[in-house]
Structure formats: structure tokens, C-alpha cells
N, C-alpha and C positions, 0 to 999 in steps of 0.2 A: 583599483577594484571597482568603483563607479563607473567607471568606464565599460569596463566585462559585465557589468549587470545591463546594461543598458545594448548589448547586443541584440539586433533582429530576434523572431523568431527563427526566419529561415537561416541563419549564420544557427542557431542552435542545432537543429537538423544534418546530423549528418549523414550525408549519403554513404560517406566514402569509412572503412572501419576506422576506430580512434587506434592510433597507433602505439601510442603507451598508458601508462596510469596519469603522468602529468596531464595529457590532453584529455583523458576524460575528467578532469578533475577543475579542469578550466572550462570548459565545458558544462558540466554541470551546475560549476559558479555562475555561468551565463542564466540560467534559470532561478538563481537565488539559493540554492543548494552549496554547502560549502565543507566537501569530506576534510576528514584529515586524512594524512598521507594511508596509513594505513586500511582507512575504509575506501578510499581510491583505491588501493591495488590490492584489492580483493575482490572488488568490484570490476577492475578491468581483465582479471584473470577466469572470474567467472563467466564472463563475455568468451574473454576467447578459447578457454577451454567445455564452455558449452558443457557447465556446470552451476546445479544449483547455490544459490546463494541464503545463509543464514541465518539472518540475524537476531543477534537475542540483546536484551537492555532493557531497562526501565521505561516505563508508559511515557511518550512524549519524548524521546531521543533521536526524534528523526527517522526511525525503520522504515515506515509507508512511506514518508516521504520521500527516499532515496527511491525506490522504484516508479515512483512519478518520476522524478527527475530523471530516471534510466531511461523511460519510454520516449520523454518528451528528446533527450539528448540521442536517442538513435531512431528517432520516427519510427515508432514503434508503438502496436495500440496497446495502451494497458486494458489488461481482462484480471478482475480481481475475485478471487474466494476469501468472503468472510467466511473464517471457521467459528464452532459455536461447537456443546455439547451437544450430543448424538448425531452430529453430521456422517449422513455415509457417502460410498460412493458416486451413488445416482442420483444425487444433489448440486456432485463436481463436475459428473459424466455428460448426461442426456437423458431425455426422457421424451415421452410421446406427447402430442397434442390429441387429449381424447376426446375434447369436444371438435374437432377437427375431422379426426374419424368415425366419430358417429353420422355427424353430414355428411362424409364420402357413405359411408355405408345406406343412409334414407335414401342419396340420390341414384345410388344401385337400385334399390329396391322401389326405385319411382320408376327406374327406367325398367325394371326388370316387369314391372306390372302394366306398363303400355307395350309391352308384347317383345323387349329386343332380348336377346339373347345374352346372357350374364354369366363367363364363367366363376362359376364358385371360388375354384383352387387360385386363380390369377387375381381376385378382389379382395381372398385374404392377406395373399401378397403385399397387394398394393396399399394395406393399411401402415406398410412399414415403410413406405417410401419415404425419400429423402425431405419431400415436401411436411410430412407431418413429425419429421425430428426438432428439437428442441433442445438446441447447443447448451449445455451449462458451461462453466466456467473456463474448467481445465480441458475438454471437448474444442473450445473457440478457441484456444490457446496453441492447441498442437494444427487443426484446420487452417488457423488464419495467418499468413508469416510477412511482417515481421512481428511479434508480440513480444510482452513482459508480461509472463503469468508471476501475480503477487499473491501468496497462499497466506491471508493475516493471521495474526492470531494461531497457530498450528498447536501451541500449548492447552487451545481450548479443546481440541479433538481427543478422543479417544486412540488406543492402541489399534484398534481395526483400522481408522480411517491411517494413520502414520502408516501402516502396513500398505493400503491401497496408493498410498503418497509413494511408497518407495518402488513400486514396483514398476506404475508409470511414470516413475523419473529415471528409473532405467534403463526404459525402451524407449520412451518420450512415442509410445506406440497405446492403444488402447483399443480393442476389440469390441465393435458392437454386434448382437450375435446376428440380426436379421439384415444388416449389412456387409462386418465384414472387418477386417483390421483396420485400422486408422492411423496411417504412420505421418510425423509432423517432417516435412519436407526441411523444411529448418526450424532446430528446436527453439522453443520460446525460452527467454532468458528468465529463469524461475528465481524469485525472491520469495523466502519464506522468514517471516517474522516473527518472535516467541518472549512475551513477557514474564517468560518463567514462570508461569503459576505453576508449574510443574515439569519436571525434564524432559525432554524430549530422546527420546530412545538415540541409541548408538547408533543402530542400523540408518538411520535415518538423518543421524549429523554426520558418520562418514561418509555415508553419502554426497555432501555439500561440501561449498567451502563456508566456511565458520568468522564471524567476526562478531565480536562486543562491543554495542554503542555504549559510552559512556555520554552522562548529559555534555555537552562542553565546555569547556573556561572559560570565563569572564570576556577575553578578551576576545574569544570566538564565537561567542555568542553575542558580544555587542556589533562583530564584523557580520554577523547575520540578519539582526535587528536593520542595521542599514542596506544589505545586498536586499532583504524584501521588501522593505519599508525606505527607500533612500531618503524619501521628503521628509524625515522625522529629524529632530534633531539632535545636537550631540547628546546637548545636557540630558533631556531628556530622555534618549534612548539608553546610555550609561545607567540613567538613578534607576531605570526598569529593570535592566538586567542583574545590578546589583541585589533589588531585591527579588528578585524571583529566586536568583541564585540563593542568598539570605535564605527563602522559604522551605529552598530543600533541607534543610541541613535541622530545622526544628522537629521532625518527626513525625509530620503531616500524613494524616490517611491517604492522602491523592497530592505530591509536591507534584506542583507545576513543571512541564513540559514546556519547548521552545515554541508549541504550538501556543499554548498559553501565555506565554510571554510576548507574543508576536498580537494577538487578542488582545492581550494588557494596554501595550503600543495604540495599537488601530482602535481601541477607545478612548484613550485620554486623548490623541490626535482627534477625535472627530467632535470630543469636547471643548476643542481649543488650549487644552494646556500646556505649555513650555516647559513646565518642571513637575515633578512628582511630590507633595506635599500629603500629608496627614487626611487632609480634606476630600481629596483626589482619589487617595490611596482607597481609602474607607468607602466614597458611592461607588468603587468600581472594581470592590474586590469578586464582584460575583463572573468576571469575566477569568479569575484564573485560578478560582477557589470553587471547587460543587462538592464540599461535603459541608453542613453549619457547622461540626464541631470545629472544621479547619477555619472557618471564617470569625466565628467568636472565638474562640485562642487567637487570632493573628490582629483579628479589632482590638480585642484586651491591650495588645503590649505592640499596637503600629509605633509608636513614636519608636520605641527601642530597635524594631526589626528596619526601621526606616534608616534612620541612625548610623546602623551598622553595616 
């Protein structure tokens, strides 16, 4: 396994398409990404069926991160939508540079006033040219190819925006009116992410294909600890996952994610510490704890959750 993390960049990079789930899956272990079987072959189905992908699970289960790891393992750019309350469409779409055309517009009327000739109907035109468009998200996505459009968070949008989501992921097409349709020459491989603050409509998961991150096991989470982190070591990386793992299970406003566990790691490492002690645990709980009530309940009773 040390051996596959420590592949090139360019061995990551494939030109040529991954031909099953197992090669993506090796694959994406090259970049410190480590699917289970499962999230590999639904993830390579979504490739090749040139079908949305996604993902729902708890804050900190890897979801963003597998589309990094998509883009990076098929040279592909990532282009990402944070979603947020009241996002609409022409957030995702495009929008005009209006400080852009109001300078095309002075420089008409500087030139129209040292005597040349300006026609009107051709310079309202040109206000819509391609020069003063301004790609958003899902726009750059369908234009530029190869890409991985990652739509975060989708749980945070409203029923309008899911509506606008489905329609161009049906066409992987989108209409600007003063230009013209916009069809993506090869579609961007869509990951959509959702921490269930609340369902995501029907229309919209059959749409996709569908998979459930669970945090991982003990023993896959310490095999990740080492694919990002190799220079860590055993003792160490084990007593951190142990407790992170430990942390979920008490009832925490915000349980630590692998991202935090991996923060946890890259601090006591940069502390110098070989093992996870009491002492340890306590200056550097703010790297995988941000809420105080989580932090005083788990200082209260470290010995015990350390322990166990």
C-alpha cells in the first residue's frame, strides 16, 4: 500500500479511460483516497455511464474529497458549487461584467463624440459578447472538458435551485439567451454531495446514481491515516484513530470527520509526539473539536475516552 501512495503524479493521471472499478480504485488510492468496494463501483459506473453521482453521509466522510480524487485520477479540472440558502440559478450559470460594459459603452460615446460613426443596434449587441460573460460554476463545467462539476452541500439549496439542477443534468445543455445554447461537448462528471439536513427530492436522486458514505472502520481509517500521512507512525496513528473513532459514538454536536482526524495526526506530528497521552490530547483538542460544549465534555472525561 506504501508503495501505491507514493506513485508519480503523472502515473496518477490517466489519459487512457480506467477500465473497471478495481482500477479506479487503485488509482485513486495513489492519491491517498481509499473507496470501499462499493464507493469504487459506483463511482466508476458513474464515469462511464455519464451519470450524476450522489453522495449523502455525515459531515467529514470523505464526499468532497472523492471528487478531488475523481479530477485529480482523470485529469480533470475540478469546478466546484458551494451551495448555500437562496442560491439560484445565475449564481451556477453566468452573469455579465457590468463594470466591463459600462467602459465598452464611455469608449463608444468618446469615440462617437470625436465625430466616427457608431451604430446604435450593433453596440447594444456587443454589450453581450462573449468577452464580457462571466462563467459561474456549472457554466465552466459544461464549456471546459475534461471537468468534475462538484455541486456541495445540495441539501443547503432550496426546491427551485434542485429543479434548475435537474434539468441541466438532463441535457448537460443550458441556454444563454443573448448567445445561444450551450451544449457540453463531453459531460462533466457531476458529484453532488448532501449532509441530509434535509431530503433531497426524488426527481433529483433518480436522477443520479446514489451511494451512502459511512465514516470508516478502525482499520480503514488507520490505512488512511498512513496512505496521507506515511511519515506518521504506527503507535501513533492507531491511538488517533481510536480516539476519533471513540468521539463519534458520545453524542457530540459536530463528531469528528477523517478530515479532522488527519488535522489531529498533522498536529501532534508537527509537535514532535510519538504517542497520544492526556497531555497531548488536551493542548490539541481544538484541531478536531469546534464546538466548547464538545470540548469541555471530552476534557472532563479524556482519561476515560483515551482509555477506551
Amino acid at each position: 500500500m506504501r508503495d501505491a501512495v507514493d506513485m508519480s503524479a503523472d502515473a496518477m493521471t490517466r489519459s487512457a479511460p480506467l477500465a473497471s472499478p478495481q482500477e479506479l480504485s487503485d488509482a485513486l488510492l495513489a492519491t491517498g483516497y481509499l473507496p470501499d468496494t462499493g464507493l469504487a463501483t459506483v463511482a466508476w459506473l458513474a464515469m462511464r455511464l455519464h451519470r450524476p453521482l450522489l453522495l449523502e453521509g455525515e459531515p467529514g466522510t470523505g464526499k468532497t474529497a472523492l471528487a478531488e480524487a475523481l479530477a485529480t485520477v482523470t485529469g480533470s479540472t475540478l469546478v466546484r458549487l458551494q451551495c448555500y440558502e437562496g442560491i439560484d440559478a445565475s449564481q451556477a450559470l453566468y452573469d455579465w461584467d457590468v463594470t466591463r460594459q459600462v467602459l465598452h459603452l464611455r469608449a463608444l460615446e468618446v469615440a462617437r463624440g470625436q465625430g466616427e460613426r457608431v451604430d446604435v443596434e450593433a453596440a447594444e449587441q456587443s454589450l453581450f459578447d462573449e468577452r464580457f460573460l462571466l462563467e459561474r460554476p456549472v457554466l465552466k463545467a459544461l464549456r471546459h472538458s475534461p471537468s468534475v462539476l462538484l455541486i456541495d452541500e445540495v441539501d443547503r439549496s432550496d426546491d427551485e435551485f434542485e429543479a434548475f439542477l435537474l434539468e441541466v443534468l438532463s441535457t448537460y445543455a443550458v441556454t444563454i439567451p443573448e448567445l445561444g445554447t450551450v451544449t457540453a461537448a463531453t459531460p462533466p462528471l457531476v458529484v453532488l454531495t448532501s449532509n441530509r439536513t434535509r431530503e433531497v427530492h426524488d426527481a433529483l436522486k433518480r436522477r443520479c446514481l446514489y451511494h451512502w458514505v459511512e465514516h470508516p472502520s478502525l482499520a480503514r481509517e488507520i490505512e488512511i491515516v498512513h496512505a496521507r500521512l506515511p511519515e506518521v507512525g504506527d503507535e501513533l496513528g492507531r491511538q488517533v484513530v481510536v480516539a476519533a473513532q471513540q468521539l463519534r459514538t458520545i453524542g457530540l454536536l459536530k463528531p469528528p470527520g477523517v478530515a479532522e482526524t488527519l488535522d489531529w495526526v498533522r498536529c501532534l506530528v508537527e509537535l514532535g509526539a510519538r504517542r497520544l497521552d492526556t497531555e497531548t490530547a488536551a493542548a490539541t483538542l481544538g484541531s478536531v473539536l469546534k464546538y466548547r460544549e464538545d470540548a469541555d465534555r471530552v476534557r472532563d472525561d479524556l482519561d476515560r475516552l483515551l482509555a477506551g
